[in-house]
matplotlib code that plots the C-alpha trace (Angstrom):
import matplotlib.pyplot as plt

x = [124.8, 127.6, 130.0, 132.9, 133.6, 136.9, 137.4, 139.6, 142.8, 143.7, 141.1, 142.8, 145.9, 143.9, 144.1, 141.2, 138.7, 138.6, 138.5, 135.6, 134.4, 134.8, 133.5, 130.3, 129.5, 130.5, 128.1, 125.4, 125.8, 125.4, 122.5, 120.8, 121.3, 120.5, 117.1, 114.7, 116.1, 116.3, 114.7, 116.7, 120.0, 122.4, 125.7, 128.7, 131.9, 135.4, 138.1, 139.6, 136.4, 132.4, 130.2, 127.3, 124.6, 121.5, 118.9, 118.4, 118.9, 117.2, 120.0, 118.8, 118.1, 121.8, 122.9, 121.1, 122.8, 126.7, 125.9, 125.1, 128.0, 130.4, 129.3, 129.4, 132.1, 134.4, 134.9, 137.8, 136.0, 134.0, 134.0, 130.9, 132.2, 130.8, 131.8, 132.4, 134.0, 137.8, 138.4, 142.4, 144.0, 142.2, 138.4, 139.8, 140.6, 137.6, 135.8, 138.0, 137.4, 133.9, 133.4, 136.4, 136.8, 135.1, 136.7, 140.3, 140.8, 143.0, 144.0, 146.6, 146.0, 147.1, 146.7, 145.7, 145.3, 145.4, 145.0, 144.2, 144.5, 147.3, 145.3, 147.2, 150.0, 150.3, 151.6, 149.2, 152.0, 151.8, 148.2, 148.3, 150.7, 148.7, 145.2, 147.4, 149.8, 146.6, 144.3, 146.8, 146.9, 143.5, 141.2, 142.7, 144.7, 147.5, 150.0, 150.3, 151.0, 151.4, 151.9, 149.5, 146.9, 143.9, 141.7, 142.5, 141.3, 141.1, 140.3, 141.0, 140.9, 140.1, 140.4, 138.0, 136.7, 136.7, 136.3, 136.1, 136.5, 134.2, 134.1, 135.7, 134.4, 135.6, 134.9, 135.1, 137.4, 138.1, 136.1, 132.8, 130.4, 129.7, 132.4, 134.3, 132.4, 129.2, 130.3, 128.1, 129.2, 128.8, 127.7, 127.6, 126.9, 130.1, 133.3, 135.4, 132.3, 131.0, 134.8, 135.5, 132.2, 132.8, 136.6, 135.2, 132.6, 135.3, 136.9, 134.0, 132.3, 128.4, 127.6, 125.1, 124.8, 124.4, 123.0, 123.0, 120.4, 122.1, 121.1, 117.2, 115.3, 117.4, 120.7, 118.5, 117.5, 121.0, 122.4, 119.8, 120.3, 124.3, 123.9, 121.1, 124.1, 126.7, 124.0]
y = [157.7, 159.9, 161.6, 163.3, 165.7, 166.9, 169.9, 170.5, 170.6, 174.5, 175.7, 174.3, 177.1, 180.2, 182.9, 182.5, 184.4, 182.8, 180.0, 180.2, 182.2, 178.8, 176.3, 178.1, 177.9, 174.6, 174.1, 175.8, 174.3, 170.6, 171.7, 173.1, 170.1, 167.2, 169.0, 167.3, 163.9, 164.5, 168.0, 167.0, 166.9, 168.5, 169.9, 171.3, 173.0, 172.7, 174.2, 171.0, 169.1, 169.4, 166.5, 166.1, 163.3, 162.1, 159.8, 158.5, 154.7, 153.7, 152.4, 153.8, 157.5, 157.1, 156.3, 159.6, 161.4, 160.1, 161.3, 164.4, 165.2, 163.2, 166.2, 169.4, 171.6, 172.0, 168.0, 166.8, 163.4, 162.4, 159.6, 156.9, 156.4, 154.9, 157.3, 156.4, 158.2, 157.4, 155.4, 153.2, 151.4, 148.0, 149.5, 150.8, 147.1, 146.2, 148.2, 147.7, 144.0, 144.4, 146.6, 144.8, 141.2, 139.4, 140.8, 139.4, 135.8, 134.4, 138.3, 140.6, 143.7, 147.0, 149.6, 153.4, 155.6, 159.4, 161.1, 165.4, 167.6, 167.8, 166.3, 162.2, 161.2, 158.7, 158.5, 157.4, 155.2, 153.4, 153.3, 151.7, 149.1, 147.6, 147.4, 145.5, 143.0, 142.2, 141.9, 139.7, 137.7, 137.5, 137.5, 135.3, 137.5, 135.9, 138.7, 142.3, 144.1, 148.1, 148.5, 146.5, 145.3, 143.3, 144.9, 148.6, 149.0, 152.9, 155.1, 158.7, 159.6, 163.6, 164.7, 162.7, 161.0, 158.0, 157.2, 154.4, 154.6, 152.0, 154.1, 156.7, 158.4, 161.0, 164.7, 167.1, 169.1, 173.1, 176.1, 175.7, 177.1, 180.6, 181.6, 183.5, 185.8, 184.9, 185.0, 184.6, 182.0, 181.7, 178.0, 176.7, 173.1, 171.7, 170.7, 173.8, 175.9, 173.3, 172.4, 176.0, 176.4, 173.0, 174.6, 177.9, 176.1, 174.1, 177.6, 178.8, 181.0, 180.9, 179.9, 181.3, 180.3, 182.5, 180.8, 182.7, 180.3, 180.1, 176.2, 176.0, 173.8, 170.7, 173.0, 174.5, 171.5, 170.3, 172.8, 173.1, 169.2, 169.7, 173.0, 170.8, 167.8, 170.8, 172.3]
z = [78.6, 78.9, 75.9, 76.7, 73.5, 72.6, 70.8, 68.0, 68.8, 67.7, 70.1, 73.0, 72.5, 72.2, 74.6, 77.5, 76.4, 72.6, 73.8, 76.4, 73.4, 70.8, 74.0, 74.4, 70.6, 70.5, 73.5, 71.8, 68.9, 70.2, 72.1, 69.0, 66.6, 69.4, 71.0, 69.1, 70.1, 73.6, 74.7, 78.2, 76.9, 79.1, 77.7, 80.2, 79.3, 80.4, 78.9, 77.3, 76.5, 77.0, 79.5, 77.0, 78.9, 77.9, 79.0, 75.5, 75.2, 72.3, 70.1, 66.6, 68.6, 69.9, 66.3, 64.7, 67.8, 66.9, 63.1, 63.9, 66.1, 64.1, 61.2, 63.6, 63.1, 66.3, 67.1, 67.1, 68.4, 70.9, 73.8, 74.8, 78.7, 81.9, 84.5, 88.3, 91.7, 91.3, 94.6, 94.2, 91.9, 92.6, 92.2, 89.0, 88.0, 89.0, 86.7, 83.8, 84.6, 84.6, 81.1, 78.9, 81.2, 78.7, 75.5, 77.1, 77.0, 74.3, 73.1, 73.1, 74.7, 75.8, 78.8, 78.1, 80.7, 81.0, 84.1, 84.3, 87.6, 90.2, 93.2, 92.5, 94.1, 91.0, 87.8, 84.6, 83.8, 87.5, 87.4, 83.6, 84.7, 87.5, 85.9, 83.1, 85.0, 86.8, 83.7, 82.5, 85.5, 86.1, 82.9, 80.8, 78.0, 76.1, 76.7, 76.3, 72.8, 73.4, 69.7, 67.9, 70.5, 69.8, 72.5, 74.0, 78.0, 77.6, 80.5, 81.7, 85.5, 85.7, 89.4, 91.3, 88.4, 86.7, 83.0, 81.4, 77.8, 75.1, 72.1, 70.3, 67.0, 65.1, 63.9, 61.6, 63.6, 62.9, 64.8, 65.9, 63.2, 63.9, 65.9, 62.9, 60.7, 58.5, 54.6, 51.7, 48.9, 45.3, 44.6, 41.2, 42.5, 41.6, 43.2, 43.9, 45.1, 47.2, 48.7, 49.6, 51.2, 53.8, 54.1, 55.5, 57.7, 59.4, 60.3, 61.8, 59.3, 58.9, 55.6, 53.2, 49.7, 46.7, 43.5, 39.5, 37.9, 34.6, 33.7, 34.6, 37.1, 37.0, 37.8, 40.5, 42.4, 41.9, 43.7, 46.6, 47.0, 47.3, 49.8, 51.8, 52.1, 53.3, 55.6]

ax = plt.figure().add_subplot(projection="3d")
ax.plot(x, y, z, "-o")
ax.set_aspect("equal")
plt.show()
C-alpha cells in the first residue's frame, strides 16, 4: 500500500533549507513511530508531500498505522492511493472505472483532479471533464453534483505519475515534533497544563514534563496517565 502524506500547510512557505529541515523530521519521525509494524517501511521526501509504502496488508496492522500518523505532529493528512505510469486520458478512465465503477450507478458524483509538474500539455480541468462525461456515460451515475456529490473520483497526476485517490484522513497538523526547540513543562494534570503542552508539540517543540507531587499517589498516576495520552 501506498500513502501520500501532506504536510502541514505552513511548512510548505518556508525558505528551502527549513523546510528540507521540517521534511526530514517529519520523515524521521514517521519512520520512528511505524518500525515496529513494518521494519521495511520505506519513507521518501518531496518538498510538498512524503511517498510513505509498506507491504503491510493486514487490515487491523493498517488500522494501528493510520492512528498513529493521524496523531503525529506535522500531518496535515495523509492519502491511501493506487499508484500507476500516467499514460492518456482514456487509461486514466480506465482506472477510475475500475477503482470507483461500482460505487457509480444510481449516484451523483463529482470529478477531482490535481495535476503537479510542467511536463502536460493538459489542463486538470480538461482531464477532470473527460473521465467524468464518460463516467457518466458509461457506468451508470445519475448525473454530476460538483457541490454536494454522493461519490468523489479523486486523483492527482504528478509528472509521470498517476494517483488514484480512495481515502483521505486527517492530521494534527503544526511542525514536526522536534524541529523547534526542546522545552520542559510544568504539568499539574489538568486542563491548561495539559492544553499548553499539546499547543507546543504541534509547533515542534520536544516536550518534557515536570511534575511537584503535591496531592500523593492518586495525583501522581493521574498525571503520568494524562502525559502518557499526550506522549
Amino acid at each position: 500500500m501506498k500513502l501520500i502524506v501532506k504536510p502541514f500547510a505552513e511548512i510548505t512557505i518556508k525558505s528551502r533549507p527549513v523546510r528540507k529541515q521540517f521534511i526530514r523530521q517529519l520523515a524521521k519521525n514517521i519512520r520512528a513511530v511505524l518500525k515496529d509494524l513494518d521494519p521495511a517501511l520505506s519513507v521518501e521526501g518531496e518538498w510538498d508531500n512524503l511517498d510513505v509504502i509498506t507491504t503491510v496488508q493486514e487490515r487491523r496492522v493498517l488500522t494501528e498505522m493510520f492512528e498513529r500518523l493521524r496523531n503525529l505532529p506535522g500531518i496535515a493528512h495523509f492519502l491511501e492511493v493506487h499508484e500507476y505510469p500516467y499514460v492518456d486520458f482514456d487509461d486514466v478512465f480506465e482506472k477510475c472505472r475500475e477503482h470507483y465503477g461500482d460505487q457509480l450507478p444510481g449516484k451523483q458524483f463529482a470529478v477531482r483532479c490535481k495535476r503537479a509538474g510542467n511536463t502536460h500539455d493538459f489542463t486538470s480541468v480538461e482531464l477532470a471533464s473527460h473521465v467524468g462525461s464518460r463516467l457518466r456515460r458509461e457506468c451508470g451515475a445519475s448525473g454530476i453534483d460538483l457541490k454536494h456529490p454522493e461519490v468523489e473520483v479523486r486523483f492527482e497526476v504528478r509528472y509521470d505519475r498517476l494517483l488514484i485517490i480512495h481515502a483521505q484522513h486527517e492530521g494534527l497538523g503544526g511542525y514536526p515534533l522536534g524541529s523547534v526547540e526542546q522545552v520542559v513543562v510544568l504539568m499539574s494534570g489538568g486542563f491548561d497544563s495539559t492544553v499548553a503542552a499539546y499547543q507546543m508539540m504541534r509547533r515542534g517543540m520536544l516536550s518534557h514534563f515536570c511534575f511537584f507531587n503535591l496531592g500523593g499517589r492518586a495525583h501522581e498516576l493521574g498525571v503520568m496517565e494524562v502525559a502518557h495520552y499526550l506522549w
